[in-house]
N, C-alpha and C positions, 0 to 999 in steps of 0.2 A: 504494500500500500504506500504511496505517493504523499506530499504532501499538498495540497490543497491552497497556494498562494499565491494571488498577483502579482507576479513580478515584474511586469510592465503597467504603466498606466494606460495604455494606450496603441491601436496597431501603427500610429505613425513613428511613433519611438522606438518599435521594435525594429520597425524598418531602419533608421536612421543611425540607432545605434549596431547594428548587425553590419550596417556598412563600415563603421568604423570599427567594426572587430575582426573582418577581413585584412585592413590595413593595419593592422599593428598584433595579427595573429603573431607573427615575428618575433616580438618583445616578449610575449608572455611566454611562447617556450625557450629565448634565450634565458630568461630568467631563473626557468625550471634547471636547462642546464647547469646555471650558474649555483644555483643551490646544491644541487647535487657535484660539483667541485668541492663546494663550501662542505658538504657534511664529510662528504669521502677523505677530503684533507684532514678535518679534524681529527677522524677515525685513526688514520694515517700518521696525526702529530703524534695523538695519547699512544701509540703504540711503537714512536720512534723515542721518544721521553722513555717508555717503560725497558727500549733495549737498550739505548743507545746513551740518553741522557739527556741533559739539557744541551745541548750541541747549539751551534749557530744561528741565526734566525733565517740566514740564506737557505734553509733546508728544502728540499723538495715540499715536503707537508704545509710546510706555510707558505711557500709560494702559492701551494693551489687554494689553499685557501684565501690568501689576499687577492690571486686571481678570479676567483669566484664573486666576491666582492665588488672587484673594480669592474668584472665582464656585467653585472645585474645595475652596479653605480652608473657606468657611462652610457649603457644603453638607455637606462630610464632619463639621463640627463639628455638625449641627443631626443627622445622622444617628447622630453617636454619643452626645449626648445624648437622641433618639428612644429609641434603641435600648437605652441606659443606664436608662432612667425609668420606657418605656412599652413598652418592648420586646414581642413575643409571644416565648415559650420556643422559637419556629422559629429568629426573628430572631438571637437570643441565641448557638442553635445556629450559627449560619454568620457570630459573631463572633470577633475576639479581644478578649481583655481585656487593659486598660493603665491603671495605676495607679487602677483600679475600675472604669475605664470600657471600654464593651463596641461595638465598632463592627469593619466589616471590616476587614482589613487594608490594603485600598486605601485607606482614608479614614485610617488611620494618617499613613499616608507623604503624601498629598495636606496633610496639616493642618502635617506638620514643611514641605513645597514651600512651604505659602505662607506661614511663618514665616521661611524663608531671605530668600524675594523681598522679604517688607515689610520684611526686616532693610536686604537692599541696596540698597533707593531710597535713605537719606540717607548711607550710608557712599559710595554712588556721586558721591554730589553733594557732599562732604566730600572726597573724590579729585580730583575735578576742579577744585575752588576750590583746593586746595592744590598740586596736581602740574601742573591745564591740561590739555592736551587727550588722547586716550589715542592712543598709536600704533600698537596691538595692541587684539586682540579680548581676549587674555587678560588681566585685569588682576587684584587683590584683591575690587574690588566684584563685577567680572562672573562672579570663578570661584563667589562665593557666589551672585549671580544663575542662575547656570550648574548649581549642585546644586540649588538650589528649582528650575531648570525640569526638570530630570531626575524629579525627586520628582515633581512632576505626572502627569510622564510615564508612568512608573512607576506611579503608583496608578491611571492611565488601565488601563493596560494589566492591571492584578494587578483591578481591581475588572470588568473589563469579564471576565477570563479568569476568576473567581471565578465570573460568573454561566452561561459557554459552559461549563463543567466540570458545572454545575449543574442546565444543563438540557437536553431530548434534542428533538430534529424541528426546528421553522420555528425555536423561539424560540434553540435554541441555532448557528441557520444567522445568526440577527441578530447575535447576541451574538460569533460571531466573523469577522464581518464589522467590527464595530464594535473586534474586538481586534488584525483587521489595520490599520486607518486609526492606531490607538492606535501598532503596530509602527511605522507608515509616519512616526507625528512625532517617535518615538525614533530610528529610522534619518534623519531630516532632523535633528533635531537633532546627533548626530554630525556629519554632514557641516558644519553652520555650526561646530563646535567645530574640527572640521579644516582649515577653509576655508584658512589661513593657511600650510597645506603646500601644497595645491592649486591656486596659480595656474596658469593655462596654461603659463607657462615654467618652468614645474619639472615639466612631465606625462613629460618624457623624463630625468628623475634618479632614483636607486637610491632615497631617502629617500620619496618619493612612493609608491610602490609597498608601501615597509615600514608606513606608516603606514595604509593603506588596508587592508592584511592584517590589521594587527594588529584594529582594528575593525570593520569592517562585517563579518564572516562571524562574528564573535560577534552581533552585533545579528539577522543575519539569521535565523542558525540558532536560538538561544534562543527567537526567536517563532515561527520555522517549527515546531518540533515538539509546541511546546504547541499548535499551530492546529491546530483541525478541517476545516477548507479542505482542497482540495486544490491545490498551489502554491501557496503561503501566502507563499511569501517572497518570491516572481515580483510579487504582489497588492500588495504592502507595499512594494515596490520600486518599483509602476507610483503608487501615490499617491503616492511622495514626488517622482517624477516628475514627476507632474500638478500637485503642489501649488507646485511650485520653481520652473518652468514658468511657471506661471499668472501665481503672483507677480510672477517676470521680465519677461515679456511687460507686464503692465495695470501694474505700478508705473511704467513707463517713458512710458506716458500720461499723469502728472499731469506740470503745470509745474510748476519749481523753480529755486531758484537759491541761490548761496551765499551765507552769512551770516559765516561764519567761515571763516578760512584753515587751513592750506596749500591752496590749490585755484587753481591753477595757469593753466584754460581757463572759457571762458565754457561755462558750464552753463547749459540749459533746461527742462529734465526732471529727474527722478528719475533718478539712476544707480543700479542694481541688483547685484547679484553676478551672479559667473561664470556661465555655464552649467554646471548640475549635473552631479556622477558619473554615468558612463553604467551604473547598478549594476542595471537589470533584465536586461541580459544574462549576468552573475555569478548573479543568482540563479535566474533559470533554470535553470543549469547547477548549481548548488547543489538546486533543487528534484528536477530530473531525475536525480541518482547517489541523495538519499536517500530518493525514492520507490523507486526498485528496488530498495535496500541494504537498508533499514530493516528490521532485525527478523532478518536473514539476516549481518549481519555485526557485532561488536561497536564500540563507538563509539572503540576503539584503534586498529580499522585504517580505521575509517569516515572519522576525521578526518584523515589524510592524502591522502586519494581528493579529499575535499570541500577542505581546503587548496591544491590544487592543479588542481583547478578553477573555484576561484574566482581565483585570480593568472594564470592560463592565459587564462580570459577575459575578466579587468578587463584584461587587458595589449591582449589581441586587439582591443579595441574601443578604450580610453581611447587608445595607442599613437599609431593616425592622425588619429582625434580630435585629439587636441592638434596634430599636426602642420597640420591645417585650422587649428585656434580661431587660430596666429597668420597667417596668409592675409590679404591684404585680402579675400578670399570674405567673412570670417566678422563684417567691420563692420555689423553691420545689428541692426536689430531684434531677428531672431527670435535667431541664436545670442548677440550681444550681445557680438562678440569686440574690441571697442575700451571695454568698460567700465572698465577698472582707470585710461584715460589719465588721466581728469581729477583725481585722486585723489591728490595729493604728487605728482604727475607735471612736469615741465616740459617746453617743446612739444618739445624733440629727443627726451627719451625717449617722448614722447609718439605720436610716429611711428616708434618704432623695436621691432620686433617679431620678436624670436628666444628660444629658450632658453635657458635662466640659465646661462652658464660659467664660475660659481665658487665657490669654498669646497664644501660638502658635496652641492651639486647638481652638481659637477662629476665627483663619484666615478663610477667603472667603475658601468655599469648590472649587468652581468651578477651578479657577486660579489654585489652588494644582492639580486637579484632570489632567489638561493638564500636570504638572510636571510630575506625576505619569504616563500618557501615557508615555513617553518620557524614565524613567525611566525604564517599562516595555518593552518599545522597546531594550532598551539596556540592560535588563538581558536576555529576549529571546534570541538575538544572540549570548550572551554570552555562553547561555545553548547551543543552538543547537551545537556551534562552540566546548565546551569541549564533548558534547554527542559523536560528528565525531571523536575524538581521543580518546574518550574508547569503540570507536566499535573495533579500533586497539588494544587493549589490551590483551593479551593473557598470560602474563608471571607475 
């Protein structure tokens, strides 16, 4: 079941703005490209960091990612000076204006993304000459890195849904197609943001679960209901899976070795991240209540349904999962469940493999797990509530 929403006012608008999403079809999947630089780099840095070190900033990994950046920055700047100069009165129609200037709104937010990321190449590298090495993901430079890749991501997705709103049959079957993969690098990118909750030995603590609630069923839902797919969020879920995957697997085929400490064991390869959230099974179960719901129930009592099915089946699958990833089973290749050894590790911890027993991963699971209901109730409506304003999006 569909949702039920005027997206246009009017058949002249659909006309006018349809014309101008033929012309600038171009931008929106450069952009998608350019996002997909941006994530794959990241993927790429945190896994050159975890073998390599803090190495130079000249590295391959943040080139592409700065490259990513400047390829979504200068396209949306040449389209809102196009658009500003030369524009056709279609064009115009399906912009916004900002401080005179006339461009979508996707290319808005892409132009602030890549003003963040070129801010935090040298504040990152001014961090690290003065503080040394980082020992979190989160840091000053990274969280400002961390809003410029959001902003990418975001005008991926606002310029790619801008044109599926826009137009009707194949062209709008491309367009969001192209606005799920855009979903699938917002939902990866959360997960590298959270990664730092989600080691294997914390998949059986209360804090794990809350954090997974709070986020992923806003990411999911927000772009499931703006999607014209059907299963949109299942689709979104299965690339970021492919894409983290992929990653995992082939970066583990290059050689490598350490250049900078703490690194503990001899490395020869690239060390990778964890194996991903198992979150296509959550959104499955998120796609299947608000296919039947949709339209029949309001989004008050929708988001407790969808809240508790999705903590119901992240638990049902992540649960034994984790209890495998620490297994000698899961030392190998494809799950990768001895990645974290090398890494600050030394060789007793390095062989040693249980779940964390202390401080806040040590809390009663159950009590957390009712927070995390609770939590999951209020990011679902939160999703559904921003999904209903970019089904309105068109410009």
């Amino acid at each position: 079941m569909t949702i039920a929403i005027d997206r246009f006012p009017n058949a002249t608008a659909i006309s006018e703005l349809s014309t101008a999403s033929v012309a600038d079809a171009w931008h929106a999947r450069s952009v998608v490209f350019a996002a997909a630089c941006v994530m794959v780099g990241v993927y790429w840095d945190i896994s050159w960091h975890m073998t390599i070190g803090r190495d130079t900033f000249w590295t391959p990994a943040h080139l592409l990612i700065q490259a990513g950046g400047l390829i979504a920055g200068v396209t949306s700047g040449y389209v809102a000076l196009r658009t500003t100069f030369a524009g056709t009165a279609e064009q115009r129609a399906a912009s916004v204006g900002f401080w005179g200037f006339r461009a979508p709104l996707g290319a808005w937010v892409c132009i602030w993304g890549c003003g963040a990321m070129l801010t935090s190449a040298p504040l990152d590298n001014w961090w690290h000459n003065a503080y040394g090495l980082d020992v979190q993901i989160i840091s000053p430079p990274h969280m400002v890195l961390a809003l410029g890749i959001v902003a990418i991501t975001l005008g991926a997705l606002l310029l790619t849904l801008a044109r599926q709103n826009q137009t009707t049959g194949r062209e709008q079957e491309r367009f969001a197609a192209l606005f799920t993969i855009a979903a699938a690098f917002w939902l990866m990118n959360v997960w590298v943001m959270l990664s730092e909750y989600s080691y294997k030995e914390f998949m059986h603590g209360g804090l794990y679960y809350r954090v997974a609630a709070t986020y992923y069923p806003l990411v999911l839902l927000t772009t499931a209901r703006a999607n014209t797919l059907r299963w949109p969020a299942t689709k979104a879920a299965a690339v970021y899976m492919a894409l983290t995957l992929s990653l995992m697997w082939v970066l583990q085929l290059f050689p490598a070795e350490p250049k900078l400490g703490p690194i503990y064991q001899h490395i020869g390869h690239m060390v990778t991240m964890d194996f991903p959230a198992l979150l296509v099974v959550p959104a499955i179960a998120l796609d299947f209540i608000r296919q039947r719901l949709e339209g029949r129930a309001r989004d008050l009592t929708l988001a407790p349904l969808l809240g508790i099915a999705f903590v119901a089946a992240f638990l049902a699958v992540e649960w034994p999962f984790a209890s495998f990833l620490i297994t000698p089973h899961s030392r190998n290749w494809f799950f990768n469940g001895d990645n974290y050894v090398y890494f600050m590790s030394n060789q007793f911890v390095a062989r040693t493999f249980h779940f964390a027993d202390w401080g806040q991963w040590a809390e009663p699971v159950a009590p957390r797990l009712l927070i995390a209901l609770v939590m999951a109730t209020v990011s679902s409506y939160v999703g559904l509530k921003l999904g209903t304003w970019m089904t309105k999006v068109r410009r």
